[in-house]
C-alpha positions, 0 to 999 in steps of 0.5 A: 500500500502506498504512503501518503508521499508516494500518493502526492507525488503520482498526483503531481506528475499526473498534472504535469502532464496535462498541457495547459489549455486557455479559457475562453476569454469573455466578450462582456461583463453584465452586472459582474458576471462573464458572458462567453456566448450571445444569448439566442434571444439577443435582439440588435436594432438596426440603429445601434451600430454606429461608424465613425467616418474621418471627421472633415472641416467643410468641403473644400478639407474633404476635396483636398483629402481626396486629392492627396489621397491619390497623388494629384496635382491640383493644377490638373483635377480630375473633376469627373473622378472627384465628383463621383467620389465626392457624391459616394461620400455623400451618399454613404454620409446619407445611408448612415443617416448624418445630417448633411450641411449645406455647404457639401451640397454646395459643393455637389452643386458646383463640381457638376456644374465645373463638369457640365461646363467642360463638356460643352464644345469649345467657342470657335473664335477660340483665338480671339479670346482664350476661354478661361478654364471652369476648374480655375475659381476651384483651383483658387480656393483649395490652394489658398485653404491648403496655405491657411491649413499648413500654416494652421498645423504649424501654429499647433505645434509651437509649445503651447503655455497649460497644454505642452509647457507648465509653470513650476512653483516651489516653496522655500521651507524654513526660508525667511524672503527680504523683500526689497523695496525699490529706490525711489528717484527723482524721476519718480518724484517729479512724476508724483508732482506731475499729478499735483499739478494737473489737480492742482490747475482744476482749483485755480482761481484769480488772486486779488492780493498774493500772500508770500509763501515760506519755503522754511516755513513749509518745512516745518509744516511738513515734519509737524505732519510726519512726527507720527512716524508713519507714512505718509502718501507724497499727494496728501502733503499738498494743498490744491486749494493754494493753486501752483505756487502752493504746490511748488513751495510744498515740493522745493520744501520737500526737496529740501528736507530730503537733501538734509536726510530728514525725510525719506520716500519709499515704494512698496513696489515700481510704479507705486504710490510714493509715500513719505516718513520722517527720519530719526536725526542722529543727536549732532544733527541741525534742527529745523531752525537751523536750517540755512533755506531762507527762500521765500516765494 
């Protein structure tokens, strides 16, 4: 009597014998189940099946198609040959029952009349005037729409920003970024004064008596207005109301207490509003009484 190992080892060889076969693949899933054979019942409208035709952008991409297809010279089309294969595609687009758009019927249309028209016997004054070829106008228009589908085809294929080319973003971690405020020049400054003016012209008006201005006086008005230490838009420290020479005294007093280092202007970015603070002074430095500006306007 065999022992259980002798029993494994007949059984193993017996189905190593065995060739190995490959099960039926299934042609559909339903509800989870493989099916492996069509049902007898199985009934398939006629409209079920569906084909899918190259898809063309009008007419004239259809004609131009079937000329490359056959290698013929566009110069020289021939249009018995063209026609009845433009009308076979028609005829098949209307056995699968898609909508027609006009203009392939058009289309129809015009190749039977480029046909009927080189079918007519020739004018005998032939030397007089040379009759102009039917197929010309046609000729015409595939050439100038194969120049605007080439060039269509190479502007696809320039890299093309969220299709072809991404932006990359990183985040610095753990990294503390300076920002660097822009430095403000005199170019900037008298744009900013620019503006002033042009508000400031809105408000003028004939004096009867001028009253003189004080350049050393405006200064001290202006370091009066920045003695919170904050910021102060460059706009807000004129008055428009005084006209021209008011704002011209503000801007020279300006000028000046930026020479002395007593103010100072900033941007928070190129282009933007200028803004002005005072500056701390260093304990040797001048007052404003001090100052040496004796200008009077």
């Amino acid at each position: 009597m065999n022992g259980p190992d002798e029993l494994a080892v007949t059984a193993h060889d017996a189905l190593a014998s065995i060739p190995p076969q490959q099960a039926e693949m299934p042609f559909a899933i339903v509800e989870g189940e493989p099916v492996t054979e069509i049902p007898r019942d199985l009934y398939i409208p006629p409209q079920a099946l569906e084909v899918f035709l190259e898809a063309f952008e009008g007419p004239l991409d259809l004609l131009l198609y079937m000329i490359r297809r056959q290698n013929l010279d566009i110069l020289d089309i021939p249009i018995a040959d063209i026609t009845r294969q433009y009308m076979e595609y028609i005829q098949l687009m209307q056995e699968l029952d898609l909508e027609l758009a006009g203009e392939y019927l058009l289309m129809a249309a015009m190749l039977a009349e480029i046909k009927s028209r080189m079918l007519l016997p020739r004018s005998q004054e032939a030397g007089l005037a040379e009759e102009a070829d039917p197929r010309a106008e046609l000729v015409r228009r595939l050439q100038e729409y194969e120049r605007f589908k080439l060039a269509a085809e190479n502007l696809d294929q320039i890299p093309r920003l969220e299709r072809d080319l991404h932006q990359a973003h990183a985040e610095l971690a753990g990294r503390r970024v300076v920002r660097l405020l822009p430095e403000v020049t005199l170019q900037e400054m008298l744009l900013a004064f620019k503006d002033v003016v042009q508000r400031a012209t809105m408000f003028a008006h004939l004096h009867v008596a001028r009253e003189a201005l004080s350049v050393r006086q405006r200064m001290s008005e202006v370091l009066v207005a920045l003695a919170g230490g904050g910021l102060v838009e460059f706009v807000r420290l004129f008055r428009a109301e005084e006209g021209r020479m008011g704002v011209t005294v503000t801007f020279v007093a300006l000028l000046e207490l930026l020479r002395e280092g007593l103010i100072e202007a900033v941007q928070a970015e190129p282009y933007a509003p200028v803004h002005l603070r005072r500056v701390t002074p260093p304990p040797d430095a001048p007052g404003v009484d001090e100052l040496t500006v004796t200008t009077v306007i």
